[in-house]
N, C-alpha and C positions, 0 to 999 in steps of 0.2 A: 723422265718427263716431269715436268712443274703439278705438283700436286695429286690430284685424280686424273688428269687429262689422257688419260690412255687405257683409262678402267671404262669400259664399254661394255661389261659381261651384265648380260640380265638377273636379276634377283626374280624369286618368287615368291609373289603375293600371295599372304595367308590371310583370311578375314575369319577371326576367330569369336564365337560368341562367348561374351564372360556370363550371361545374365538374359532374361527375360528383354530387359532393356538395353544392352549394352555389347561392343562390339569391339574387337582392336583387327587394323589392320596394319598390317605389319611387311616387313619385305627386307630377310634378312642382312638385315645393319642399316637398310638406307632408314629416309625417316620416316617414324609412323605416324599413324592419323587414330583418332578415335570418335567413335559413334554413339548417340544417347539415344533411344528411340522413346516420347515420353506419350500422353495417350492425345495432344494435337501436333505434335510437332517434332522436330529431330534438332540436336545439334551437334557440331563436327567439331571437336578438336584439331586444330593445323588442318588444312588444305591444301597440301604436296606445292609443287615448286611453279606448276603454270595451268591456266586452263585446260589446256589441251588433257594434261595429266588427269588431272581433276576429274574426268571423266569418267577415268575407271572407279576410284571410288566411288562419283555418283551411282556408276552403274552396279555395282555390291552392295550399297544400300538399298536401292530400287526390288534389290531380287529378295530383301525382308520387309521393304513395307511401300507404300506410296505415300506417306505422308509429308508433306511439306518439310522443307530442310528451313528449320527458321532460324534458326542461332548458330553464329559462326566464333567460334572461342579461339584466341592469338595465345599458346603458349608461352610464346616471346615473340622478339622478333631476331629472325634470320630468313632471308628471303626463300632459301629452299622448302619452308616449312608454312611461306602465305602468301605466296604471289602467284595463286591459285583460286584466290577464295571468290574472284570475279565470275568464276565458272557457276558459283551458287548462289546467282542475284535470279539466272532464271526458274530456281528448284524453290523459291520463296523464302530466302535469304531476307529476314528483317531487320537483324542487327549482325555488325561485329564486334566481337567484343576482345578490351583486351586492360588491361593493366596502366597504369601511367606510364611509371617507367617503359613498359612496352613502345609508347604511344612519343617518348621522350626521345627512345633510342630509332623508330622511323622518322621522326623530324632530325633529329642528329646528323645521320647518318644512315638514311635508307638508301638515297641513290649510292654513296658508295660502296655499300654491302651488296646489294644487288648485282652492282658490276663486278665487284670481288669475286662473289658465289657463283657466278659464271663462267667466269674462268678458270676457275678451282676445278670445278665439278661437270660438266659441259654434258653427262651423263643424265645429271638429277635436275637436267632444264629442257626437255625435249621438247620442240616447238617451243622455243621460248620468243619467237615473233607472235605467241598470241597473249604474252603479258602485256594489259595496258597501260601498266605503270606501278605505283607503289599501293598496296593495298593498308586503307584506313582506315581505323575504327572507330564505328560511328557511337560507343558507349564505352566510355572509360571509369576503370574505378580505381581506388587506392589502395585496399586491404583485403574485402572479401562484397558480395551481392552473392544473390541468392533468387534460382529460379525457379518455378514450379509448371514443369512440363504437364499440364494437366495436374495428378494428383502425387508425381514424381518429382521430389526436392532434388535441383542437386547446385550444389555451393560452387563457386567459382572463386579462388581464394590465390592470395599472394603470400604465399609463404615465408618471402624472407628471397634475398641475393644469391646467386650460386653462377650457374652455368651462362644467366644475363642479371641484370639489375631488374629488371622485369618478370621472372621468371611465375610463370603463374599454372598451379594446377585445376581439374574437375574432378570434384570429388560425391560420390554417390553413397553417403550419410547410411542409407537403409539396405543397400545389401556393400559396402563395406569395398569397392572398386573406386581406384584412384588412376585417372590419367594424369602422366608429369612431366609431359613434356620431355627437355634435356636435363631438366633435375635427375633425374636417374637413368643411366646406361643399363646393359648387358649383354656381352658379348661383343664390346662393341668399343672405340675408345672415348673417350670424352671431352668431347673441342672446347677448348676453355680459353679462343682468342678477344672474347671480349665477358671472362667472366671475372667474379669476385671471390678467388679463391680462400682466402682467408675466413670468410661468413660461408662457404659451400658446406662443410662439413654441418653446423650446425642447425643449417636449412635443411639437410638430409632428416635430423634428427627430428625435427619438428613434422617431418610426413611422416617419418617413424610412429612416433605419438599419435598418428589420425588411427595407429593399427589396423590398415587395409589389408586385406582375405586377396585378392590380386589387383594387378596395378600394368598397367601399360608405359611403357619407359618411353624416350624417344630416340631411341634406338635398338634392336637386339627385341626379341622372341616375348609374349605376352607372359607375366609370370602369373602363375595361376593355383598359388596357395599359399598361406604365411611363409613356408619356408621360402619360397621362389622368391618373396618381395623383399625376405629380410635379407637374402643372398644378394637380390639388387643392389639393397641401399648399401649394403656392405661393400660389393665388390666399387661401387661408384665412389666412394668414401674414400678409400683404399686408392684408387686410380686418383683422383685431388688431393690426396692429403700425401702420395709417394712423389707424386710433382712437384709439388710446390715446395715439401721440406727439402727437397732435396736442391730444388733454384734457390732457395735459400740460405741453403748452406754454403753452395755453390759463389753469390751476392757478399756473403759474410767476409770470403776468404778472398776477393776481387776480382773473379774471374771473369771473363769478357762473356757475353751471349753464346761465342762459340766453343768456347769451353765449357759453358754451361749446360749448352745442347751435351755434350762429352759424356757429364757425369750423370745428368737425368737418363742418357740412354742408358747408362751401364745400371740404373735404379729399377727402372721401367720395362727393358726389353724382356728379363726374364719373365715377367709377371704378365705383360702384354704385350710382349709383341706380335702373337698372334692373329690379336682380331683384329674384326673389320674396324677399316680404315685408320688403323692405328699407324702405318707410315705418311697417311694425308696431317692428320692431326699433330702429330708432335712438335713438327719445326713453329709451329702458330704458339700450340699451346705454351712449347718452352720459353717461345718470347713474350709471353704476356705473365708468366710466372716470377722470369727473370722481372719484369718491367713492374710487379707487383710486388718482388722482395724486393727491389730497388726505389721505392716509395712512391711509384706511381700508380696512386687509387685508382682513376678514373682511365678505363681502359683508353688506349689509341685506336682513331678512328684506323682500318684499315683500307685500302686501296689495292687494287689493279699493279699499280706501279711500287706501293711498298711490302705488298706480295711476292712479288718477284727478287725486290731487291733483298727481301729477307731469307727466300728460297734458295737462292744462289749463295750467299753470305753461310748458308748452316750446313747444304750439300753438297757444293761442289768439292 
């Protein structure tokens, strides 16, 4: 089958506390969400993929506090991870916030991602007749802002290009918890069809230096002690940087995409073939690596129709 489209098995939801203030949920390999609870207000990292969804997290927050959900944080964008956050205009949603780049890549190309990630995943959109459309953020920054939930800092910061041009973490300064969005995997593989592989590695390194005690990935189980976070960055590091030398190498010697696909699996399978969703992920990823050793910076918008024509072209 084309992509996810026959993966219907339920995950289970883990809402795990890091902290006095802090929360991940999680659901093995799908995407995760993250929670700040500060002393007036809450804010969510990603908002799952539709309202309807959106519910259940409201509802796991509700059972730690009543406080108003005011600050809505865009990791990136990828529609599975914010065409949800409409569900939190009624919980007292005052702002969304996200990145330029974030805010660059929905005007780009939101409607075709949306339709893309529909049809990929048809699982991670349930009710998705209650999306109202593309979800906007009403505060954009460029490098880093800073909010103080009551007497609770916590940084909202653009680290540098990786998994989007956008890619932006929350990070909590005084007890040392970093949400990253898709910047860091585990257990999990790492869709890298509209990322900037080349700069990922170095981005890694730079949340390395925040020296976070645990961190919430966007994918894959909350890691919950130095060791756990530096095994993230590592194993994330490790999955980008065996992909891309390897399309590279691949680019150097002229092989076409589907030979390309050839020698990255022979790179990749033993390391990860494993995890989740690592046969949804590779035929995208391989093409954007290839398309990025082949001197194409600026990722290709993808589509519905050149989804398909790529899925066929790498598997049949």
């Amino acid at each position: 089958m084309f992509a996810s489209q026959g993966d219907w098995a339920p995950k289970k939801i883990s809402f795990t506390q890091l902290s006095a203030n802090a929360y991940a949920y999680t659901a093995e390999g799908d995407p995760n969400s993250g929670v700040v609870i500060g002393d007036d207000g809450v804010l969510v990292v990603d908002t799952t993929a539709t309202p309807v969804m959106a519910r259940d997290l409201i509802a796991r927050i509700r059972q730690v506090t009543a406080k108003p959900i005011r600050h809505v944080v865009l990791s990136h964008y990828h529609a599975v991870r914010v065409l949800g956050a409409s569900a939190f205009r009624a919980e007292g949603c005052e702002r969304i916030i996200a990145s330029r780049g974030t805010y660059e890549m929905i005007a780009e190309r939101g409607v075709q991602d949306m339709q893309s990630e529909i049809g990929r995943f048809p699982r991670l959109f349930q009710a998705v007749e209650s999306i109202p459309g593309l979800t906007w953020p009403t505060l954009v920054f460029d490098r880093a802002i800073t909010l103080f939930l009551g007497e609770l800092r916590v940084e909202i910061l653009h680290p540098g290009p990786g998994h989007t041009r956008g890619d932006t973490v929350v990070w909590l300064p005084g007890q040392k918890i970093l949400f990253s969005g898709d910047l860091v995997e585990y257990g999990a593989a790492a869709y890298t069809g509209d990322a900037q592989l080349e700069e990922w590695p170095d981005t890694l390194e730079t949340l390395r230096a925040l020296q976070p005690e645990k961190l919430v990935p966007g994918r894959g189980p909350a890691l919950l002690s130095p060791q756990q976070v530096n095994a993230g960055l590592d194993y994330t590091r490790d999955f980008v940087t065996t992909l891309f030398s390897s399309a590279r190498q691949a680019v150097a010697e002229g092989k076409s995409l589907r030979e390309t696909f050839a020698d990255v699996r022979e790179k990749m399978d033993p390391k990860f073939g494993h995890v989740f969703i690592y046969e949804h992920c590779l035929p995208f990823d391989v093409s954007r690596a290839h398309d990025e050793a082949s001197g194409i910076k600026h990722p290709r918008i993808w589509t519905a129709e050149r989804d398909r024509q790529m899925w066929e072209a790498l598997r049949s």
